[in-house]
N, C-alpha and C positions, 0 to 999 in steps of 0.2 A: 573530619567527622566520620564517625563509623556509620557503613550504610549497609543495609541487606534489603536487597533485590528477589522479591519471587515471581519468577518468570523469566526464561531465557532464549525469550522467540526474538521478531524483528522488533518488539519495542522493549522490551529487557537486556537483552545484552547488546545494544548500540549507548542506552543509556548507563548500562553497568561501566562499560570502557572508556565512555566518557565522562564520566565523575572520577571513575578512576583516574586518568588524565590528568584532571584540577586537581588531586590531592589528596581525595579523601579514598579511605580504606573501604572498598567494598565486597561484600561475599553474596554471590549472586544461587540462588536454590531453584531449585526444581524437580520434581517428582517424579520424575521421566530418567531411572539412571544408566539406560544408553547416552540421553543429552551431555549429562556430566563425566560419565565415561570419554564421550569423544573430547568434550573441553579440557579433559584434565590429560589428555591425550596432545592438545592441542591442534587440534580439529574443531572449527566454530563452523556451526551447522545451516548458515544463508551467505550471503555473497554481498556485500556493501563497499562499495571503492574506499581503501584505506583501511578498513576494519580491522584486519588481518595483523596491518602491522601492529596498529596499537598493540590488539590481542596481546599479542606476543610481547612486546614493552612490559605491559603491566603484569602480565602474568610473571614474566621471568622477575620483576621486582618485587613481588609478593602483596601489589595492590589489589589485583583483585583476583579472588579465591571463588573454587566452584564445589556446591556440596547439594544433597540431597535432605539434608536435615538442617529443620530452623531451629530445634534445641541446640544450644550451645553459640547459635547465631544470632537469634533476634532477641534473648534478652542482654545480650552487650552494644544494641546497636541503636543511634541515637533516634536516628528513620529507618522505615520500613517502605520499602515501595513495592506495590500491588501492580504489577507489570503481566499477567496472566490474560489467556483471550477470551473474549467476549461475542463469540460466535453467534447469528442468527437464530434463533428458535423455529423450529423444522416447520412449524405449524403456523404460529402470531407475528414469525418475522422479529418480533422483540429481543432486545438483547439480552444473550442466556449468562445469566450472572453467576452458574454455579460453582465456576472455578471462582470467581473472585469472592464469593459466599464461604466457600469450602477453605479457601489459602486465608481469610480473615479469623474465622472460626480457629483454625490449628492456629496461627501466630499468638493468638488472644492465648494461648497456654503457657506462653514464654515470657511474656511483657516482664519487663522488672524495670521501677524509677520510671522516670518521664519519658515518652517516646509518642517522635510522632507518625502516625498509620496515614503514606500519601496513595491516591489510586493512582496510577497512570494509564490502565486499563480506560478503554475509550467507555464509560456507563451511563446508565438513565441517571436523567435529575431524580435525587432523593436516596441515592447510593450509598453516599456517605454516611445518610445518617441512618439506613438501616446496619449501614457497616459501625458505626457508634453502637447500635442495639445489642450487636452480633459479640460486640467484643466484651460490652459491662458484664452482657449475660452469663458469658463463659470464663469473665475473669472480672470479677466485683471489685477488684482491688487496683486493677490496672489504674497507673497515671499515665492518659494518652490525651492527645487529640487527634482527628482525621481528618483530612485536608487532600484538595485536588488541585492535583497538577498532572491536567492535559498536554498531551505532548503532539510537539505537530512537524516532526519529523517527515521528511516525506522519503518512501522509500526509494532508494539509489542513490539519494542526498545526504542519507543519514548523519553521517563524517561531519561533515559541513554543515549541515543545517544544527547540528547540537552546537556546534561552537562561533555557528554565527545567526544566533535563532532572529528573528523578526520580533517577536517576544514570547515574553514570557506567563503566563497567566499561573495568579497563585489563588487557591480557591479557600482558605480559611475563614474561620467563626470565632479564633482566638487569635490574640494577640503574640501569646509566646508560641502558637505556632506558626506565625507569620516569621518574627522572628529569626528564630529556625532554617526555616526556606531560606531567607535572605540572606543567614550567614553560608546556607549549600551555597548558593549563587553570586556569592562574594563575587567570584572572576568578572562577573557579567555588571557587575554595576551599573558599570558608566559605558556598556559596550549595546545595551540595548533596553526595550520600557520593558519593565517590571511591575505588572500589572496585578495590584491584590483585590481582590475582589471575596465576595461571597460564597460558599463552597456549592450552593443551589445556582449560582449566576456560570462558576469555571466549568460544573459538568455540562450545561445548556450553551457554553461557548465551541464547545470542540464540535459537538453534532451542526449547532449553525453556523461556522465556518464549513463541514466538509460539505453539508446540501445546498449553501451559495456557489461553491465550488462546480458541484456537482451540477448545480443549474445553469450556470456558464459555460459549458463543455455542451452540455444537451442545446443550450440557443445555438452555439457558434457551428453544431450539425446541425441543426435545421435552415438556418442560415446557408447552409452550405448546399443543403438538397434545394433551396431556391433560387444561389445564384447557378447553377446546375442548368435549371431549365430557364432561365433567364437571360441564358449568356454571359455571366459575373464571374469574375475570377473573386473566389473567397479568397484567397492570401490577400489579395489588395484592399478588399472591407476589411476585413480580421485586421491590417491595419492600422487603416484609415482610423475604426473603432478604438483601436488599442490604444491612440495614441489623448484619447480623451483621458484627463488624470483623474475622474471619476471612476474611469470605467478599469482601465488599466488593459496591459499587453496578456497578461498570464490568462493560461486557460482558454487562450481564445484560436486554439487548432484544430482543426477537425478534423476528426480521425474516424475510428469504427466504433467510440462508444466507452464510456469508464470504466476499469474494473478498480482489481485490486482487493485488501483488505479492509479499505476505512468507507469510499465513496458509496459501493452496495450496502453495507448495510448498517452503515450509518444513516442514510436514507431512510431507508425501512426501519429501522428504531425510532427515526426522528417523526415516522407519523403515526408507526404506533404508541407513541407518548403525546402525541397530539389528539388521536380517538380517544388513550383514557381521560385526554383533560377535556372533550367534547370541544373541540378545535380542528377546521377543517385547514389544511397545507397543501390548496391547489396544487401551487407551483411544484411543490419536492412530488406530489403525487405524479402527475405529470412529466415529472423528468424521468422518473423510476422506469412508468411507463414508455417513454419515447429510449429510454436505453436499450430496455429489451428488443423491440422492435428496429433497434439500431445496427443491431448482430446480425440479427435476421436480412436486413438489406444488405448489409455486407456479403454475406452468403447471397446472395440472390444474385449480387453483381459480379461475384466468381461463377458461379454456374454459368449465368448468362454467354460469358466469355467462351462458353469452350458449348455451348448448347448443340452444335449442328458437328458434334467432334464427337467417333466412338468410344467409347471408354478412354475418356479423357484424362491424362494423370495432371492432378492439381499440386503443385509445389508452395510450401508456406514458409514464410521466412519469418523467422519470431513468434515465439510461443508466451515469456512472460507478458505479463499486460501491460509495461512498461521497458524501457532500456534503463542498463541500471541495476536491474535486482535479476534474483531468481526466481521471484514468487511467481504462482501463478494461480495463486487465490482468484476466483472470479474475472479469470482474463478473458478480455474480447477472443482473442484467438482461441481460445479452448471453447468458447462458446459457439463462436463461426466455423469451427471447427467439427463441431458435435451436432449441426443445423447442415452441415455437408454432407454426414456419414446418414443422416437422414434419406440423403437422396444417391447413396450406396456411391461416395463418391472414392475415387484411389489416391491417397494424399500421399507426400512425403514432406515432411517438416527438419530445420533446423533452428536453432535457437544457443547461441555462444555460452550462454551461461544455464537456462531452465531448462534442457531437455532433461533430467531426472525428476525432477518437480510434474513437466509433462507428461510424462509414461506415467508415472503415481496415478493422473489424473486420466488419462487415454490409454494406458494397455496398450496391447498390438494392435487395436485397432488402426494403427496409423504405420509407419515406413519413418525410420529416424534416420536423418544422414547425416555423418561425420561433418559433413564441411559444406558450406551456402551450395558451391559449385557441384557437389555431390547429390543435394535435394534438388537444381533443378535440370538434373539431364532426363533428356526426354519427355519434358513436360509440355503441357500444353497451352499453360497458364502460370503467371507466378504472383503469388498475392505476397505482399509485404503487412505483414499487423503489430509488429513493435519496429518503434524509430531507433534502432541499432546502430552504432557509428560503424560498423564493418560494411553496413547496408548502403548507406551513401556512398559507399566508393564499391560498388560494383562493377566490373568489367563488363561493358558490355557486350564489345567482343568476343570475349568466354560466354559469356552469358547465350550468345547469336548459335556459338556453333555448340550450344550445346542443348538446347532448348526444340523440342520437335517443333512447337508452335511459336509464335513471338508475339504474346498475349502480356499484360503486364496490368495488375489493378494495385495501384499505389495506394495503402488506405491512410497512411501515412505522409503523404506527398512531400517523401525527401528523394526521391530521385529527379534525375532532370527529363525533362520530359521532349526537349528540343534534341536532347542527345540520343534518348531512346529511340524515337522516330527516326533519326539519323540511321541508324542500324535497323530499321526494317519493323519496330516492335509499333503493336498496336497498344499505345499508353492511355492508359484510365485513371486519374488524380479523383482526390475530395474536392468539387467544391469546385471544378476548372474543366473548359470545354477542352 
C-alpha cells in the first residue's frame, strides 16, 4: 500500500518506519525543511530504543522516503495519515487544531481517485467531520473517506508497542474505508483485537483512555502521601491493589506526578469538550489539579532536605518525564525544576538521553553535567525524577565520597534504601517511611 504520512514528530515517524517495516511504501512530509534535511541526512530527530535501526533498513531499501511536498505524494497515495501536533491552546487549554486544519486543507489539492484521510493526531470528537467539510470545500471532486486511527504508542516503547499493540481502534463511517485499514493491518490480524467502531466513538476513545490513565497515577500519589503519615509502605498496597484483575498492576507507581505529550493535555481537552457539551468530569478535573500541585510538593521536599544548609547545591538526576525517550514536553522535572529556581535555588542536572531537549526548555539557568557522578559532587542533596536504568545501579560509594551532604529524595523509589542508609545517606522514598 502506498502511504503518505504528514508529520514527522514522535507519532509520525515511529509510525512511518513501522508500516514501512510491514511492507508498505511510505513517504513521510513535513514542512519544517531542516526536519527533512536531517532525515534525508540520516539523522532522526527523537530517541526511541530500536528506531534508529529500522530508520536506517528502510531508508537504505527505498521504503520510506522523506520530502517537504505533498504534490507529487499524496495524489499516488492510497492513505494519508494526519500525524501533525495538537498543542494546548494558550488560553481555553483546548486542543489547537491548526496544523491538522492547515496539513488537511493543502492535502485536499492533490487528492486524485479514492483515498483514504486517517488522523492520527490525538483530536476533539467532531474532527473528522469537520476535516470531511475542509476537504469537499476545497476539492468538490475528491473520492475520499476520513477515518480515525488513534494511536496509543507510548513513548520509549514506541518499537514495541507498534508491533505488538494491545489494540487496535479503527474509527470509520464507511465500509470501503474500514476495508482499507484492514488490508493496512493485515500483519496484525490474528496477533491482536481490531476494534471498528465509529469515527465520533475512536476520537472520544483515545482522550478516555489517556485521563483513566491519568487518574490512576494521581490516586496511586495520593495513596502514597497517606501511607506516608500512616506508616504504610505504598509498594506493598500498590501491590496488594494491582494484583486485583479489575484493577490491574500498570500505573499504579508513585512518583512526582505525569507529564509528557499526551497525559497534560489530553486532560485539559478532555474537559474542555465536556464544558462545551455542559458536562461536569470531577474526576479528570481533579487529577489536572492534584498534578500540579504534585510538582510543587515534590519541590518542597527538595528544599526541605537541605533547609538549615547555606547555599545549598541541589543535584537532579533525569530531566525527561520519563526513561526511555528524550522528550521533555511537560516534565515533572522541568516543572520541580522551574518551582526551585523560584526559591533561587543552584542546581546541576543530568539526564542520558534529554539534556538538549532540557537547555531548549531551561537555558542557563541551571549547571548541565556530563556524567551522573559529575552532577552530584559537592551537593547537598540528590533528587532522582526520571526512573533511568543508569539510576538504579548507582555507586554509592562514589556517590558518599563525592557528595558534600548525604541527603538523597527518591521520587522515583528505584534505589535501595537499606543500602543508601548503609553509607551514611539520609533516604527519602514515595510513599515509604
Amino acid at each position: 500500500m502506498k502511504i503518505a504520512i504528514i508529520g514527522t514528530g514522535y507519532v509520525g515517524l515511529p509510525t512511518g518506519i513501522g508500516l514501512a517495516e510491514l511492507g508498505h511504501d511510505v513517504v513521510c512530509i513535513d514542512r519544517e525543511q531542516s526536519k527533512i534535511d536531517n532525515l534525508l541526512a540520516g539523522k532522526i530527530p527523537l530517541f526511541e530504543e530500536g528506531l534508529e535501526e529500522l530508520f536506517h533498513k528502510n531508508a537504505q531499501a527505498g521504503k520510506i522516503k522523506f520530502t517537504t511536498s505533498m504534490e507529487g505524494n499524496v495524489n499516488t497515495a492510497d492513505l494519508v495519515i494526519i500525524a501533525v501536533g495538537t498543542p494546548p491552546h494558550p488560553v481555553t487549554k483546548e486542543a489547537d487544531l491548526k496544523y491538522v486544519y492547515a496539513a488537511a486543507t493543502e492535502l485536499a489539492k492533490y487528492l486524485e481517485g479514492y483515498t483514504v484521510i486517517a488522523t492520527k493526531s490525538t483530536v476533539p470528537v467532531g474532527t473528522g467531520d469537520n476535516i470531511e467539510i475542509l476537504i469537499q470545500k476545497t476539492n468538490p471532486q475528491a473520492q475520499f473517506d476520513v477515518v480515525s486511527l488513534p494511536e496509543f504508542l507510548r513513548e520509549g516503547f514506541a518499537v514495541h508497542d507498534f508491533f505488538h499493540p494491545d489494540r487496535i481502534i479503527v474509527g470509520a463511517n464507511s465500509q470501503r474505508a474500514s476495508d482499507l485499514i484492514d488490508d493496512l493491518y493485515t500483519y496484525f490480524q490474528d496477533k491482536t483485537t481490531i476494534l471498528h467502531v465509529k469515527r465520533r466513538s475512536a476520537e472520544t476513545i483515545k482522550y478516555a483512555a489517556n485521563a483513566f490513565l491519568a487518574m490512576k497515577i494521581h490516586y496511586i500519589n495520593e495513596m502514597a502521601n497517606f501511607c506516608e503519615k500512616a506508616d504504610v509502605d505504598i509498594q506493598e498496597v500498590s501491590k496488594g491493589i494491582g494484583t486485583d484483575t479489575r484493577i490491574g498492576p500498570k500505573f499504579l507507581i508513585p512518583g512526582p506526578g505525569f507529564g509528557g505529550s499526551c497525559f497534560p493535555k489530553d486532560t485539559l481537552a478532555m474537559v474542555y469538550m465536556a464544558r462545551q457539551n455542559d458536562v461536569e468530569l470531577s474526576l479528570i478535573n481533579a487529577t489536572i489539579k492534584g498534578n500540579a500541585n504534585r510538582k510543587k510538593e515534590m519541590a518542597d521536599r527538595i528544599l526541605s532536605a537541605v533547609k538549615r544548609i547555606e547555599n545549598p547545591k541541589i543535584a537532579i538526576l533525569g530531566l525527561a518525564f520519563k526513561s526511555g525517550t528524550d522528550d521533555c514536553r511537560e516534565s515533572p522535572a522541568i516543572d520541580i525544576i522551574l518551582e526551585l529556581l523560584e526559591q533561587k535555588a543552584n542546581i546541576t542536572a543530568y539526564d542520558p538521553k534529554a539534556m538538549a531537549n532540557a537547555q531548549s526548555a531551561l537555558g542557563n539557568k541551571i549547571h548541565y553535567a556530563d556524567t551522573l557522578y559529575d552532577a552530584v559532587k559537592n551537593a547537598d542533596v540528590l533528587a532522582v525524577l526520571t526512573e533511568w536504568q543508569e539510576f538504579k545501579a548507582l555507586d554509592f560509594d562514589q556517590l558518599s565520597s563525592l557528595m558534600r551532604n548525604k541527603n538523597i529524595i527518591d521520587c522515583r523509589n528505584i534505589l535501595n534504601p537499606q543500602k543508601a542508609e548503609e553509607f551514611g545517606f539520609k533516604y527519602q522514598g514515595i510513599g515509604i517511611k
